[in-house]
PDB file of N, CA, C and O in Angstrom, chain B, residues numbered from 101:
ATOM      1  N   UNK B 101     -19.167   6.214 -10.963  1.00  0.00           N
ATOM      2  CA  UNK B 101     -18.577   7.432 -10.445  1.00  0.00           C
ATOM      3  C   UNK B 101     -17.081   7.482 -10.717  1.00  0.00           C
ATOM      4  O   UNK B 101     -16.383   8.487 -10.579  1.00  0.00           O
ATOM      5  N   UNK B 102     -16.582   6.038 -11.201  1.00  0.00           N
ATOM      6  CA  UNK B 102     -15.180   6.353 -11.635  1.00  0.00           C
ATOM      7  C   UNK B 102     -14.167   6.180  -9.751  1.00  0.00           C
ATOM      8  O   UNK B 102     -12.962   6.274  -9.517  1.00  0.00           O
ATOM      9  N   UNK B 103     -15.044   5.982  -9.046  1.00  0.00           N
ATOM     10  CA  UNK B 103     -14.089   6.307  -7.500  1.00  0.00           C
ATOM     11  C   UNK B 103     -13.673   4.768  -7.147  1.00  0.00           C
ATOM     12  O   UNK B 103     -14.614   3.978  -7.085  1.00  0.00           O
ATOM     13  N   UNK B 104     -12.499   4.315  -6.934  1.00  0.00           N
ATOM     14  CA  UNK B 104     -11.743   3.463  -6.505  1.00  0.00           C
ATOM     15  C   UNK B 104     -13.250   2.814  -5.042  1.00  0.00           C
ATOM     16  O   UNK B 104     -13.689   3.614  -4.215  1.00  0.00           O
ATOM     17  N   UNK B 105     -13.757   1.225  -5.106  1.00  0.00           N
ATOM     18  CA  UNK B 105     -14.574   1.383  -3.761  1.00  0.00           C
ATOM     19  C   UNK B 105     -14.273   1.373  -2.200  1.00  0.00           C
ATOM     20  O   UNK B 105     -15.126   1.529  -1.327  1.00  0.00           O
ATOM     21  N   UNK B 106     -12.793   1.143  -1.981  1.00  0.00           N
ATOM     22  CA  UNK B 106     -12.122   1.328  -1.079  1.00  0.00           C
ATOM     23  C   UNK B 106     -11.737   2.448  -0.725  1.00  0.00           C
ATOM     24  O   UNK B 106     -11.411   2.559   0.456  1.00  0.00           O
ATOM     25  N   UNK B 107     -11.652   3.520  -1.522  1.00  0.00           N
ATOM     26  CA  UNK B 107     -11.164   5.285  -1.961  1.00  0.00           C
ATOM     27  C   UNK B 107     -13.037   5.919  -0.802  1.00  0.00           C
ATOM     28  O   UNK B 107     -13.287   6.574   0.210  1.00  0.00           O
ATOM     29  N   UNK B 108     -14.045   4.905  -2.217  1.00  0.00           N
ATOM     30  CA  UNK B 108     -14.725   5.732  -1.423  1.00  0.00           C
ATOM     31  C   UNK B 108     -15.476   5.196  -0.308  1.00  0.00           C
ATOM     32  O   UNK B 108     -16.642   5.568  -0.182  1.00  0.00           O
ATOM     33  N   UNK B 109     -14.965   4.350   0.544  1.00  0.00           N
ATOM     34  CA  UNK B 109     -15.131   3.976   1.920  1.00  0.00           C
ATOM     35  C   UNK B 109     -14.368   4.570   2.859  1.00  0.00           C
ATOM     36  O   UNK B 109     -14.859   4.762   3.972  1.00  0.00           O
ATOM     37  N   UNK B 110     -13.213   4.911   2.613  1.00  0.00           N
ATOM     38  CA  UNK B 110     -12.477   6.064   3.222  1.00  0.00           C
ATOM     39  C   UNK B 110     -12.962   7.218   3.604  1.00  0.00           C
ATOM     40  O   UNK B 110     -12.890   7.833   4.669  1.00  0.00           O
ATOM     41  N   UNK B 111     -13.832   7.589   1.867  1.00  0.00           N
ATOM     42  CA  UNK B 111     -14.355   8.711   2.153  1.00  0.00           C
ATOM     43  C   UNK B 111     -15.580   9.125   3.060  1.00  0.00           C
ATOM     44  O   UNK B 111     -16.134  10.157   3.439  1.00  0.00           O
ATOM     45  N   UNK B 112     -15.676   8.020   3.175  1.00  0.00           N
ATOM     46  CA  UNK B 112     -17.450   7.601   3.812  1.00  0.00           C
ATOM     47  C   UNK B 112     -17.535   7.961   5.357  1.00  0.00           C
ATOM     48  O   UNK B 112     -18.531   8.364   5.958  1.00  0.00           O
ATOM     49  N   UNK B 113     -16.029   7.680   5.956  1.00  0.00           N
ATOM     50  CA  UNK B 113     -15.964   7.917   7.046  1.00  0.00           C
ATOM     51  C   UNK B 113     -15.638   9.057   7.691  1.00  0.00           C
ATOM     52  O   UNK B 113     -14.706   9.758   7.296  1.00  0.00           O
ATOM     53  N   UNK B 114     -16.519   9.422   8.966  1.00  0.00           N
ATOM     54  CA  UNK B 114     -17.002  10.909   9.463  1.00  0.00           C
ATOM     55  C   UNK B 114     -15.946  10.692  10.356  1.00  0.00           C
ATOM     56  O   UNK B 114     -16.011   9.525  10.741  1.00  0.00           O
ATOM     57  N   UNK B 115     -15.038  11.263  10.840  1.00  0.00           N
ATOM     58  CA  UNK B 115     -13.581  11.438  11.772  1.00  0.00           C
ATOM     59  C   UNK B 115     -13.284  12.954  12.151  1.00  0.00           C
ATOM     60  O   UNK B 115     -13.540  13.753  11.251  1.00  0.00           O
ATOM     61  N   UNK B 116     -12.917  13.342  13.027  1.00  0.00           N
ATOM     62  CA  UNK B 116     -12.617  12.827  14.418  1.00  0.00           C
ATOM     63  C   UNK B 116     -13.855  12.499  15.102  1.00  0.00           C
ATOM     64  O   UNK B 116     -14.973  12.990  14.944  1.00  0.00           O
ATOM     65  N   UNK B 117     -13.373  11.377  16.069  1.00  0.00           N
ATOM     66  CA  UNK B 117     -14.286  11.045  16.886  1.00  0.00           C
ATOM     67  C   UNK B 117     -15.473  12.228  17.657  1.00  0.00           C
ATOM     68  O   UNK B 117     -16.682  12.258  17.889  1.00  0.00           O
ATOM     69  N   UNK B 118     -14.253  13.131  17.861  1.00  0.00           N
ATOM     70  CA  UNK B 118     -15.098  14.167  18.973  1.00  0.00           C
ATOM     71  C   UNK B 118     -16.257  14.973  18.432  1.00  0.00           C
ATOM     72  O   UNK B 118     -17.026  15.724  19.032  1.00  0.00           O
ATOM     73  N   UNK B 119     -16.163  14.419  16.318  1.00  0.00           N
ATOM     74  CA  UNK B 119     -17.267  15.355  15.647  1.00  0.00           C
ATOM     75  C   UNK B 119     -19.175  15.238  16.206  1.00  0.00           C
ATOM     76  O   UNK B 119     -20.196  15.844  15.881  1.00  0.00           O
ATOM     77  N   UNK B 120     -18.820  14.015  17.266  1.00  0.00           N
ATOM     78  CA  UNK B 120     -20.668  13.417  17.638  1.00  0.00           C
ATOM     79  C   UNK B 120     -20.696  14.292  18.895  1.00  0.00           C
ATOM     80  O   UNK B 120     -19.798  14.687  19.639  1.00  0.00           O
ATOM     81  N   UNK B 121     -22.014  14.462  18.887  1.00  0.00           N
ATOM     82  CA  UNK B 121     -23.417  13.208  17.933  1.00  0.00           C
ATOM     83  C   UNK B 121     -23.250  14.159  16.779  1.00  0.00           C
ATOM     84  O   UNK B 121     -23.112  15.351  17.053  1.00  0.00           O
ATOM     85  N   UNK B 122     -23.244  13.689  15.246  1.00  0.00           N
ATOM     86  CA  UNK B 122     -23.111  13.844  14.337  1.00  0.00           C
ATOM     87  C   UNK B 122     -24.653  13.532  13.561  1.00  0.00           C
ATOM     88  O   UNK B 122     -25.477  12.808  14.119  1.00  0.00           O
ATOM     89  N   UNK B 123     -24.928  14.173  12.204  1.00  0.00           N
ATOM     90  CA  UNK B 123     -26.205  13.963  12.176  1.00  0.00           C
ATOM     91  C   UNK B 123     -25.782  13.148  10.523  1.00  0.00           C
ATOM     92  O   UNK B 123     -24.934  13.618   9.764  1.00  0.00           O
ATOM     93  N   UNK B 124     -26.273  12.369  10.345  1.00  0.00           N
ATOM     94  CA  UNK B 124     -26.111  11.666   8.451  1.00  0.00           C
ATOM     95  C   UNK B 124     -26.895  12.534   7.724  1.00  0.00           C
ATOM     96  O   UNK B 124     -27.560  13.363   8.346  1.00  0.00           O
ATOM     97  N   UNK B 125     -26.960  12.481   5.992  1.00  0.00           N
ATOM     98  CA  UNK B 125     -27.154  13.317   5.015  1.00  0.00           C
ATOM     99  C   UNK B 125     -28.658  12.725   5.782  1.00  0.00           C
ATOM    100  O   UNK B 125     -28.830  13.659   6.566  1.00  0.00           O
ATOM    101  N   UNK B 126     -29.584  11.969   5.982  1.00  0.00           N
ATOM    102  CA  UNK B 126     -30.668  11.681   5.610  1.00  0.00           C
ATOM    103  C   UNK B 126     -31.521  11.768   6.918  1.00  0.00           C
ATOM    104  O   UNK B 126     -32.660  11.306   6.998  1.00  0.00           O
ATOM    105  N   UNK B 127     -30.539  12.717   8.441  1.00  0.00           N
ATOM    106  CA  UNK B 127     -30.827  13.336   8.966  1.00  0.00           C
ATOM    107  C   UNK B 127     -30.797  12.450  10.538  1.00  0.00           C
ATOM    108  O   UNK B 127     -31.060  12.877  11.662  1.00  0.00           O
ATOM    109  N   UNK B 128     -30.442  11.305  10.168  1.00  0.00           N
ATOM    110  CA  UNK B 128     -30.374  10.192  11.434  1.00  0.00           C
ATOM    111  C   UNK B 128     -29.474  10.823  12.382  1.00  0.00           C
ATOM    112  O   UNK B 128     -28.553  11.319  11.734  1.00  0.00           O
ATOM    113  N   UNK B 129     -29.343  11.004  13.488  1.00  0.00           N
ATOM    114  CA  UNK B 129     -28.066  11.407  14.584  1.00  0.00           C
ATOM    115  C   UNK B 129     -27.657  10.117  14.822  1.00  0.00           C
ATOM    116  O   UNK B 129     -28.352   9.187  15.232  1.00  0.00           O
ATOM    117  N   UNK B 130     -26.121  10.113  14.453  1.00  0.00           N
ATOM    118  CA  UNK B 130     -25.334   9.404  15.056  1.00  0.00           C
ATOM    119  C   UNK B 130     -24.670   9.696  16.348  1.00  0.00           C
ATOM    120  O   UNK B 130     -24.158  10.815  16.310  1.00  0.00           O
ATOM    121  N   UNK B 131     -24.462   8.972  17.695  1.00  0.00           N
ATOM    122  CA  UNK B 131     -24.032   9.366  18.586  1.00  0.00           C
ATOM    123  C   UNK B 131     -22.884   8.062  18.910  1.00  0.00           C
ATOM    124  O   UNK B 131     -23.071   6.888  18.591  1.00  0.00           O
ATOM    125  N   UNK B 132     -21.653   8.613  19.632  1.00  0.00           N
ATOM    126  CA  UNK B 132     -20.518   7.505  19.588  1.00  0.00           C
ATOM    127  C   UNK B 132     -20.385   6.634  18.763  1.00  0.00           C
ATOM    128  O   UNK B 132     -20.766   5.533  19.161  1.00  0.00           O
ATOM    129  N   UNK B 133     -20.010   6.666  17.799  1.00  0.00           N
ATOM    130  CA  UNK B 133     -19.670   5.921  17.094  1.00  0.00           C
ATOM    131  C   UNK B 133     -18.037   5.503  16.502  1.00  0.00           C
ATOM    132  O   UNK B 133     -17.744   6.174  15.512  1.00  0.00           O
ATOM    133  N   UNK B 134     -17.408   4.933  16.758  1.00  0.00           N
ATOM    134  CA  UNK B 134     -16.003   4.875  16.499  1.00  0.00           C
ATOM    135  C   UNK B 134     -15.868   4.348  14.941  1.00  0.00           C
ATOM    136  O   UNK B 134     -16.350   3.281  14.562  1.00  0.00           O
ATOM    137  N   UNK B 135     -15.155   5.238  14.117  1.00  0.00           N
ATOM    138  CA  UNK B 135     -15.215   4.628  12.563  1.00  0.00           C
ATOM    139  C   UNK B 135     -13.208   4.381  12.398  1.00  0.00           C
ATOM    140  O   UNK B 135     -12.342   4.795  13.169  1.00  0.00           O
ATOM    141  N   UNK B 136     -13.097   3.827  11.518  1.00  0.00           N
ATOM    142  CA  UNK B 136     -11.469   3.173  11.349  1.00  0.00           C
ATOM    143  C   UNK B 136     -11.275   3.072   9.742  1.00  0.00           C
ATOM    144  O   UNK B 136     -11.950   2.398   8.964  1.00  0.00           O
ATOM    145  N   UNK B 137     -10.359   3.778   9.495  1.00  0.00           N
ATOM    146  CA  UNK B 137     -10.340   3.429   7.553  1.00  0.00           C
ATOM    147  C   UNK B 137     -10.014   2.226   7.376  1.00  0.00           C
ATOM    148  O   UNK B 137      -9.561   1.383   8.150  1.00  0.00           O
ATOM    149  N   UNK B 138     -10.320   2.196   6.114  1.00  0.00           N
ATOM    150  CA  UNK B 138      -9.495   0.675   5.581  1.00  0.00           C
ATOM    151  C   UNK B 138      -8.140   0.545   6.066  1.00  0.00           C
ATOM    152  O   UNK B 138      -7.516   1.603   5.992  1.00  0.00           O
ATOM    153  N   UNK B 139      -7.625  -0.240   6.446  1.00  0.00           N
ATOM    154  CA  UNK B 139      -5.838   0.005   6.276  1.00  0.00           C
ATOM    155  C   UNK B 139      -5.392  -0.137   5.791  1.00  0.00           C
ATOM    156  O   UNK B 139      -5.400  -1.333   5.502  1.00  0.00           O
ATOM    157  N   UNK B 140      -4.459   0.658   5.047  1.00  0.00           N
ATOM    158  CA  UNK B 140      -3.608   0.511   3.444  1.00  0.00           C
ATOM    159  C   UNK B 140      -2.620  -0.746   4.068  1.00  0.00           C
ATOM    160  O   UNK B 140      -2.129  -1.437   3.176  1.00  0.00           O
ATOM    161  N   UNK B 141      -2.362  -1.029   5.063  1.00  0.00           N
ATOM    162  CA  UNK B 141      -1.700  -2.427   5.644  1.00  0.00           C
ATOM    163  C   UNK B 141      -2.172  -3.697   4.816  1.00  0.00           C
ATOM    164  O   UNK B 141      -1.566  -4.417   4.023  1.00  0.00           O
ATOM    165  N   UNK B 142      -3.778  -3.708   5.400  1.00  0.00           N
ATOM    166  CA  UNK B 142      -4.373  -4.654   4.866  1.00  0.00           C
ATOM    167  C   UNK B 142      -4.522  -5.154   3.442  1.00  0.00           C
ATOM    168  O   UNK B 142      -4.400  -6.318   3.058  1.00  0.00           O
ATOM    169  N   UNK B 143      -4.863  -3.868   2.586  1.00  0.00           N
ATOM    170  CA  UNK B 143      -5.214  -3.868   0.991  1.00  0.00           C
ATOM    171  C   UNK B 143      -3.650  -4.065   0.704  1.00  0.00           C
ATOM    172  O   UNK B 143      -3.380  -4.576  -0.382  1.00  0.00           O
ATOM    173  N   UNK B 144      -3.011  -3.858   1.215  1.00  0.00           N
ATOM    174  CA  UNK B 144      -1.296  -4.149   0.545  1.00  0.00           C
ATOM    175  C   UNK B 144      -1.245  -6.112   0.948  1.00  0.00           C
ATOM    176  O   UNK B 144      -0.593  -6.766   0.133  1.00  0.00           O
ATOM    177  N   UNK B 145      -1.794  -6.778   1.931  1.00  0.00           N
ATOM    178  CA  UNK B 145      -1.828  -7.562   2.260  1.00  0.00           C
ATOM    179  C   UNK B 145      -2.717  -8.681   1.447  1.00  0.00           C
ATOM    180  O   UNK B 145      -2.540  -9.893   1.571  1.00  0.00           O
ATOM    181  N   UNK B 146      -3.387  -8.269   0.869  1.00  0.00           N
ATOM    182  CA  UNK B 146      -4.693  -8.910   0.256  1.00  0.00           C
ATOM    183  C   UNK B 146      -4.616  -8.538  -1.171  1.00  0.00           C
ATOM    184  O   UNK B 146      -5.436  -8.942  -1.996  1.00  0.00           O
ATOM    185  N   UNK B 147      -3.701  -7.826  -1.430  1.00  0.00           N
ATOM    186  CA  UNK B 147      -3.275  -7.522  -2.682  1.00  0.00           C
ATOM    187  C   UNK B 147      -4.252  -6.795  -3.393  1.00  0.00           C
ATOM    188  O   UNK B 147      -4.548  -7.284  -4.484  1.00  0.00           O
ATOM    189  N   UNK B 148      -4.898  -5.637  -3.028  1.00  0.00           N
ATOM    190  CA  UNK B 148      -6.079  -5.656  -3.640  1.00  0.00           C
ATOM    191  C   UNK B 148      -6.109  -4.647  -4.882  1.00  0.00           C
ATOM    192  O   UNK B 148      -7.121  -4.432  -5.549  1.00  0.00           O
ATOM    193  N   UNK B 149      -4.285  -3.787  -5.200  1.00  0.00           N
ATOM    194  CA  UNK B 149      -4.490  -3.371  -6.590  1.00  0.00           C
ATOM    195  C   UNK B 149      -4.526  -4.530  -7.539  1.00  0.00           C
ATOM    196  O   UNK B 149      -5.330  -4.443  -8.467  1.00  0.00           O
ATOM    197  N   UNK B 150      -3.625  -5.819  -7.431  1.00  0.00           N
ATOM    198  CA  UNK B 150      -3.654  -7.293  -8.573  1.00  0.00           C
ATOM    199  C   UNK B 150      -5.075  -7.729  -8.115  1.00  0.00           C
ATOM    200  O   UNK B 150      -5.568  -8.417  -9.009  1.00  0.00           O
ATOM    201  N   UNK B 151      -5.930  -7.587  -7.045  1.00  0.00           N
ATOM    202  CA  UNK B 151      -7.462  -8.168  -7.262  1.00  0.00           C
ATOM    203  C   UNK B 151      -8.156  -7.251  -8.162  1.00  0.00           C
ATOM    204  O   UNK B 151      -8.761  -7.672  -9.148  1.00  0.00           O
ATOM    205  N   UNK B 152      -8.070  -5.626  -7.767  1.00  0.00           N
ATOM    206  CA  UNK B 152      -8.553  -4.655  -9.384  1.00  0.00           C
ATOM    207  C   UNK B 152      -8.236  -4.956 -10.511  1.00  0.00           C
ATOM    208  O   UNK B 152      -9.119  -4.931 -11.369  1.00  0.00           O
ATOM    209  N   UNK B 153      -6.789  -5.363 -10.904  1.00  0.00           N
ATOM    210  CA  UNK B 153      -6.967  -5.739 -12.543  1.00  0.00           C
ATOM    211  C   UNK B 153      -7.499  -7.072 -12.672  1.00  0.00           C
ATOM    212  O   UNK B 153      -8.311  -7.449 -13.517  1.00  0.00           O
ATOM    213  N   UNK B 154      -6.934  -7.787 -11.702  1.00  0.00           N
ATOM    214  CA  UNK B 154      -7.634  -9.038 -12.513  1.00  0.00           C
ATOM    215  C   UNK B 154      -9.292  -8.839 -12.826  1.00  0.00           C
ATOM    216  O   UNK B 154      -9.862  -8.663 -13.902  1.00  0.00           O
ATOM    217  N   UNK B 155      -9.729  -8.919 -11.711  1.00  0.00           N
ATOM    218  CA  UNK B 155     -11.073  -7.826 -11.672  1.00  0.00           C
ATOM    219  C   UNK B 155     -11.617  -7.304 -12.517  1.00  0.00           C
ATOM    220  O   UNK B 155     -12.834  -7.398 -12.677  1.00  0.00           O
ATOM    221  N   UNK B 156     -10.669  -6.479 -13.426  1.00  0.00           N
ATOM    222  CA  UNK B 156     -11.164  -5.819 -14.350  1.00  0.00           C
ATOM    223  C   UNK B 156     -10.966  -6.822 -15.682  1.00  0.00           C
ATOM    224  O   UNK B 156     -11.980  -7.062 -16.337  1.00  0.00           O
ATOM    225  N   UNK B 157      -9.834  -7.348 -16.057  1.00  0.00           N
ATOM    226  CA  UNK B 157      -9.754  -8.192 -17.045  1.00  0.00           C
ATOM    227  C   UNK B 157     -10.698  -9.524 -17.148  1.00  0.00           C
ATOM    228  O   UNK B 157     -10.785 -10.244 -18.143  1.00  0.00           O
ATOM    229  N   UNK B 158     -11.301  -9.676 -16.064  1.00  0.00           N
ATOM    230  CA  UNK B 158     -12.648 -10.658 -15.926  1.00  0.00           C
ATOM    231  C   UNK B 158     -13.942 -10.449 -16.672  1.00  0.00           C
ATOM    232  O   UNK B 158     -14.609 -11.180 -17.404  1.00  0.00           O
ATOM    233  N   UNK B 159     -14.115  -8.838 -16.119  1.00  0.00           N
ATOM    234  CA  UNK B 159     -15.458  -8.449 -16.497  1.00  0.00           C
ATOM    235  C   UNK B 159     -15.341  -7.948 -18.146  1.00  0.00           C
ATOM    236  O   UNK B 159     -16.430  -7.845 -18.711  1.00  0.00           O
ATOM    237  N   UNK B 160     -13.937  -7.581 -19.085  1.00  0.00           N
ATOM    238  CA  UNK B 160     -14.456  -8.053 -20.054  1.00  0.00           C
ATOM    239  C   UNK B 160     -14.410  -8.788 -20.882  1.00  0.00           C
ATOM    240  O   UNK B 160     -14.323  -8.761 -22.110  1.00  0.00           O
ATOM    241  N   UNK B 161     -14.506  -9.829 -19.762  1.00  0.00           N
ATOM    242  CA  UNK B 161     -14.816 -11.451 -20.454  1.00  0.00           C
ATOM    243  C   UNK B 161     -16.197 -11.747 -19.600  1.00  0.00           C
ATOM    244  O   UNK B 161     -16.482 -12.797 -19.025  1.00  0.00           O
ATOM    245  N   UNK B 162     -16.818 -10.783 -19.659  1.00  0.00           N
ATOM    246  CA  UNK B 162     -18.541 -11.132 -19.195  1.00  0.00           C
ATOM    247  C   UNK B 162     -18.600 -11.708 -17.640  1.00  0.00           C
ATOM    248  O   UNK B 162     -19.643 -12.235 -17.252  1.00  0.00           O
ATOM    249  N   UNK B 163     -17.303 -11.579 -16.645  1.00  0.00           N
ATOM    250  CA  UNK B 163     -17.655 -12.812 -15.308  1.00  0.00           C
ATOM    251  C   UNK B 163     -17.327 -11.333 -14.259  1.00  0.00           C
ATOM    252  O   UNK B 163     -16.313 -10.646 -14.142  1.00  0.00           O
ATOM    253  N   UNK B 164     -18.412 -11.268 -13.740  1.00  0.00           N
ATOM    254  CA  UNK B 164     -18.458 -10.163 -13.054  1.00  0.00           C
ATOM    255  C   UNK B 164     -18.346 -10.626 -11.345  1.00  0.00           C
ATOM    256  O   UNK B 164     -19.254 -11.026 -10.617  1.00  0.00           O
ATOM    257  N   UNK B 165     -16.654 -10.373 -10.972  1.00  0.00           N
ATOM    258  CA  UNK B 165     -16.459 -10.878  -9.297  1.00  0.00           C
ATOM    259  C   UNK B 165     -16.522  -9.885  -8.697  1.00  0.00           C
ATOM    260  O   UNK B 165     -16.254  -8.885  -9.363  1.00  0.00           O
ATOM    261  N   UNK B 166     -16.878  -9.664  -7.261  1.00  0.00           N
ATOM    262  CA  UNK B 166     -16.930  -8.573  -6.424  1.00  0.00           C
ATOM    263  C   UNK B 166     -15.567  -8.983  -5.481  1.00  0.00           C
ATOM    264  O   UNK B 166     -15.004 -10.075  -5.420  1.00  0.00           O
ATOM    265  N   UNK B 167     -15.324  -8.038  -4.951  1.00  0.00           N
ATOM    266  CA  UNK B 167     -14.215  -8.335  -3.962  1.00  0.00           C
ATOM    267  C   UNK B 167     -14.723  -7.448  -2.732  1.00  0.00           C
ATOM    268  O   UNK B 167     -15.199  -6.315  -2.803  1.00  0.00           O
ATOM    269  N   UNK B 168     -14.491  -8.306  -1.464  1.00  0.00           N
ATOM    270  CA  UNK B 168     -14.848  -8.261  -0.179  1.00  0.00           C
ATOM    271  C   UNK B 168     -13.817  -7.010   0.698  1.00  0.00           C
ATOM    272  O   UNK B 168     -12.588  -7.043   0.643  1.00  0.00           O
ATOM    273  N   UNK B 169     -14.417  -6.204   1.296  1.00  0.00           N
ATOM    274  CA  UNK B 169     -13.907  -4.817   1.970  1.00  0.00           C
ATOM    275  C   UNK B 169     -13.916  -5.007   3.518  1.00  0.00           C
ATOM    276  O   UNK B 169     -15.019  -4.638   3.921  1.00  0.00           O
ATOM    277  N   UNK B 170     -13.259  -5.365   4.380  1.00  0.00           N
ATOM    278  CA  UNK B 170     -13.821  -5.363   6.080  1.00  0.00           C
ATOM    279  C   UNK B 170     -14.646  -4.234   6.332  1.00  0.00           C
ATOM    280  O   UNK B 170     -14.718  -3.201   5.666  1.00  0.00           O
ATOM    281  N   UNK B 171     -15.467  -4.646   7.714  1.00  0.00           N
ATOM    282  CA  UNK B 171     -16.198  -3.651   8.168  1.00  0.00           C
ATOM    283  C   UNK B 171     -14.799  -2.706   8.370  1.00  0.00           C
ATOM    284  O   UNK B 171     -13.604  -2.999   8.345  1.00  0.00           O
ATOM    285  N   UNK B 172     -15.719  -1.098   8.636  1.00  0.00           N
ATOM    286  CA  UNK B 172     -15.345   0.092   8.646  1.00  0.00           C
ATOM    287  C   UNK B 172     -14.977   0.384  10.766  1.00  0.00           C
ATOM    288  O   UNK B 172     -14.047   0.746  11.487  1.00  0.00           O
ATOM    289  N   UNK B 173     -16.145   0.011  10.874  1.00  0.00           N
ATOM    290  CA  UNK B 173     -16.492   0.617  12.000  1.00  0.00           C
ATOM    291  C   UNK B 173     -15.604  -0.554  13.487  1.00  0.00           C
ATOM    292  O   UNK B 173     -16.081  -1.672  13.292  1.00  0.00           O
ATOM    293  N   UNK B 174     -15.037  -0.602  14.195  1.00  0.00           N
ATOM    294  CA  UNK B 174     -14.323  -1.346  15.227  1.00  0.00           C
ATOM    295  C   UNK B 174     -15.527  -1.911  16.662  1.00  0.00           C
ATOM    296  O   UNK B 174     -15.090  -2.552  17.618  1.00  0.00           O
TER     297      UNK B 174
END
């Protein structure tokens, strides 16, 4: 999709709180649920634009690493 996966975990999240009970695309009701973005604190902390290139300069050398995202939700 080309979307940054931290970009689209951001996007993932349903905010303001007061939007519940909220229903998901696949029709589940969510009720209270408290969601929290990533914190650009953190990814500045963990360095995680130098974990994207390296990241990327890995995979094309065939070694495909994932890099770890905290939960969303508090």
């Amino acid at each position: 999709m080309g979307i940054d996966p931290a970009e689209m975990r951001k996007r993932g999240i349903s905010s303001p709180t007061d939007a519940y009970p909220y229903k998901s695309a696949s029709g589940m009701p969510l009720r209270g649920a408290v969601a929290s973005p990533v914190p650009g604190q953190l990814l500045a902390l963990m360095k995680y634009d130098e974990l994207r290139r390296e990241q990327s300069g890995l995979r094309k050398k065939g070694v495909y690493r994932g890099i770890g995202l905290p939960p969303l939700s508090r």
